[in-house]
ROSE-4610 file (N, C-alpha, C; in Angstrom, 1 decimal, always signed):
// ROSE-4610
residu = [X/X/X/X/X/X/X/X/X/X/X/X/X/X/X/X/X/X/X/X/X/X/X/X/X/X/X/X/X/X/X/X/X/X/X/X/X/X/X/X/X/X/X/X/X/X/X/X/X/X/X/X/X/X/X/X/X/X/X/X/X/X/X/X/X/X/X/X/X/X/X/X/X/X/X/X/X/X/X/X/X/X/X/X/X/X/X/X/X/X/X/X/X/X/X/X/X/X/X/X/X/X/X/X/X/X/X/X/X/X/X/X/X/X/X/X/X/X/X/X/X/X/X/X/X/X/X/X/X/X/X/X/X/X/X/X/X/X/X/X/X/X/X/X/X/X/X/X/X/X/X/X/X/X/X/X/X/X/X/X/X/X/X/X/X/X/X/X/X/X/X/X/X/X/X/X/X/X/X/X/X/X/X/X/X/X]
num = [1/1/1/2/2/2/3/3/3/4/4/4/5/5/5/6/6/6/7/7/7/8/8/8/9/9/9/10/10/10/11/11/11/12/12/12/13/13/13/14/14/14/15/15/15/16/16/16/17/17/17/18/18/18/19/19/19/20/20/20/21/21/21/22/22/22/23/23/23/24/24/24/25/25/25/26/26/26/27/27/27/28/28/28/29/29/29/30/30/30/31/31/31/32/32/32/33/33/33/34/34/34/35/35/35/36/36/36/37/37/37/38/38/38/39/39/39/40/40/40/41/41/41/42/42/42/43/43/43/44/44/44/45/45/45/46/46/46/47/47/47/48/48/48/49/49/49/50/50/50/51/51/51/52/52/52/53/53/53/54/54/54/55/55/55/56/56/56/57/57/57/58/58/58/59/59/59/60/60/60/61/61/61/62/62/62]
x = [+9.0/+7.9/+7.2/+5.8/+5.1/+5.4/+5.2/+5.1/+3.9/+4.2/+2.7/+1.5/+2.4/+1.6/+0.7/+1.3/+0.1/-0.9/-1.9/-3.3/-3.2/-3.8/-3.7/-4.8/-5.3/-6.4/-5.8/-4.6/-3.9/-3.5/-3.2/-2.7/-1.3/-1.4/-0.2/+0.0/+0.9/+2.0/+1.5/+1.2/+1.1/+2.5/+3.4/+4.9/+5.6/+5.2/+5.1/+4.5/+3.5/+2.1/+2.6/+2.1/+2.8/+2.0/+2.4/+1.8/+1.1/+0.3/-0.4/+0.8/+0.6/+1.6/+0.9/+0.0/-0.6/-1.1/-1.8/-1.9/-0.4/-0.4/+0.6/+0.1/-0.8/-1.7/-1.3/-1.1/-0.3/-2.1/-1.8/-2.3/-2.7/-3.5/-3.9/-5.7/-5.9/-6.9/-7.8/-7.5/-8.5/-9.1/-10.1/-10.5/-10.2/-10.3/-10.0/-9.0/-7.4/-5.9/-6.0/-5.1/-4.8/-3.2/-2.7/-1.5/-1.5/+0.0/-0.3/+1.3/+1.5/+3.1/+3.2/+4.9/+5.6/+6.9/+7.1/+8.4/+9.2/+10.4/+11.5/+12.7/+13.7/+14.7/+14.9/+14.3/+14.0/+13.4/+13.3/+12.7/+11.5/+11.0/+9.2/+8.9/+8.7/+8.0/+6.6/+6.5/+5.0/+4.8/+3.6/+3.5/+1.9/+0.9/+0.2/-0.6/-1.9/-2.5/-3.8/-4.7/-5.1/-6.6/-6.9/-8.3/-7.9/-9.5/-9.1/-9.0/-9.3/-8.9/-7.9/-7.0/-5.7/-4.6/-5.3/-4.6/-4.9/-6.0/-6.4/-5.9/-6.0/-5.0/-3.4/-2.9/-1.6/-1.2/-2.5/-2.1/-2.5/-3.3/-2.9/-2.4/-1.5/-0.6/+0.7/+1.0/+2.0/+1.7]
y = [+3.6/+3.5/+4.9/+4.6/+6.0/+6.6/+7.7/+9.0/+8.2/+7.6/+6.8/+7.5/+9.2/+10.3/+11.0/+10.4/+10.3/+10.5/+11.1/+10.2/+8.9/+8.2/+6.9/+6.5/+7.6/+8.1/+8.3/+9.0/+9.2/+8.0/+8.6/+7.2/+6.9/+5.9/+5.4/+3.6/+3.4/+2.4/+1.4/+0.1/-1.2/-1.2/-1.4/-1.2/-0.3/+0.4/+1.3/+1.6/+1.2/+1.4/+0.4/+0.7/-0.3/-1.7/-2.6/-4.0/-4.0/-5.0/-4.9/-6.2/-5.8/-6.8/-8.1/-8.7/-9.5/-10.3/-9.7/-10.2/-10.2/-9.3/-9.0/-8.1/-8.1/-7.3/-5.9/-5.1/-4.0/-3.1/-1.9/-1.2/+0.3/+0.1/+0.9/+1.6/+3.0/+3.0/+2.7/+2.1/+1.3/+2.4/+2.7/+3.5/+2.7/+1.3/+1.0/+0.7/+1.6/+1.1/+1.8/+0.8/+1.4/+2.0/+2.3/+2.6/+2.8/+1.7/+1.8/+2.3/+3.6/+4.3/+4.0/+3.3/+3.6/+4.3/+4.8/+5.1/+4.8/+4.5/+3.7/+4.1/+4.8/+5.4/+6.5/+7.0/+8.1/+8.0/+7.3/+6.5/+6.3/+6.7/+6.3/+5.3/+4.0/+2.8/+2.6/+2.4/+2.3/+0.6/+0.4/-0.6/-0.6/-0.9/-0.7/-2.2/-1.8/-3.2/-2.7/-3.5/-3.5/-3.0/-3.4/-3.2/-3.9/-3.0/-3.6/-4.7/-6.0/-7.2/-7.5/-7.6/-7.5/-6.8/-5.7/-5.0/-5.6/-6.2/-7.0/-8.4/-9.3/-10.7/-10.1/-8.9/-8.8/-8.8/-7.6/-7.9/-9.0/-9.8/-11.1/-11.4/-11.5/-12.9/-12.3/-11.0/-10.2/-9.4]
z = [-7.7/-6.8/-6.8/-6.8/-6.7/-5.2/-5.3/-4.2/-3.0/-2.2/-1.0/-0.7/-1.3/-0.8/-1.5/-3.0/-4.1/-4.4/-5.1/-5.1/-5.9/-5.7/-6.6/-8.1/-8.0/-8.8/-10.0/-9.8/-11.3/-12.2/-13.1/-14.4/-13.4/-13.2/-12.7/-13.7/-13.9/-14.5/-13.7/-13.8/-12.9/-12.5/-13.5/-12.9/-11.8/-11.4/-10.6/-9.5/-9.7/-8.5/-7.3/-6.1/-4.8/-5.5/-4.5/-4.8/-3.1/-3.2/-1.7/-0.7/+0.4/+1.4/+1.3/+1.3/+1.3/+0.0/-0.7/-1.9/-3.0/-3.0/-4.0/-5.3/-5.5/-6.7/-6.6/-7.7/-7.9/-7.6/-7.0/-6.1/-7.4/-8.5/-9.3/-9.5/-9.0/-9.0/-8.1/-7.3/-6.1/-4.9/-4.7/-3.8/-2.3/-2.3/-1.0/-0.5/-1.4/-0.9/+0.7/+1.2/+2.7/+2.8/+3.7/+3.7/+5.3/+5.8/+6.9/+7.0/+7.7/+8.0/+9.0/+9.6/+10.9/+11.1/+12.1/+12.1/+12.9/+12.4/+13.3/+13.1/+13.9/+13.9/+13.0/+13.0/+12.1/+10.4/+10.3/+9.2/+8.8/+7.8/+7.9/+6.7/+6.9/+6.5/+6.1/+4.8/+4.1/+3.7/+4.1/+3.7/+3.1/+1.7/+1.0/+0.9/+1.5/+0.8/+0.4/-0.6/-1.3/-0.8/+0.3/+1.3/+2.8/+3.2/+4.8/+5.1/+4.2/+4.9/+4.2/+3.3/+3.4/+4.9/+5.2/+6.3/+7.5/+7.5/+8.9/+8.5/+7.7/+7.3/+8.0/+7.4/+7.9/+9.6/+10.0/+11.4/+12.2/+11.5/+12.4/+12.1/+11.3/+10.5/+11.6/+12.0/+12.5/+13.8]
């Protein structure tokens, strides 16, 4: 898995690159990836989608 903290601008591997929560489409190049961080127990949790309506589909869906 790439670095979240990346730029995503680099040559990155489709194998590699996040996939979006929603779509599933591997997250390469795209100027409109989102990345949304939480943290829970000391922990920080990435989750990567592809554009803002992917990220809005998710928070309603959740």
């Amino acid at each position: 898995m790439v670095d979240p903290t990346s730029e995503l601008e680099e040559d990155i591997d489709e194998d590699e690159a996040p996939n979006c929560e929603v779509c599933g489409e591997p997250i390469v190049e795209d100027p409109n990836h989102v990345v949304r961080t939480r943290v829970e127990d000391g922990k920080a949790y990435h989750r990567h989608f592809c554009s803002e309506a992917c990220a809005a589909e998710f928070d309603d869906a959740n």
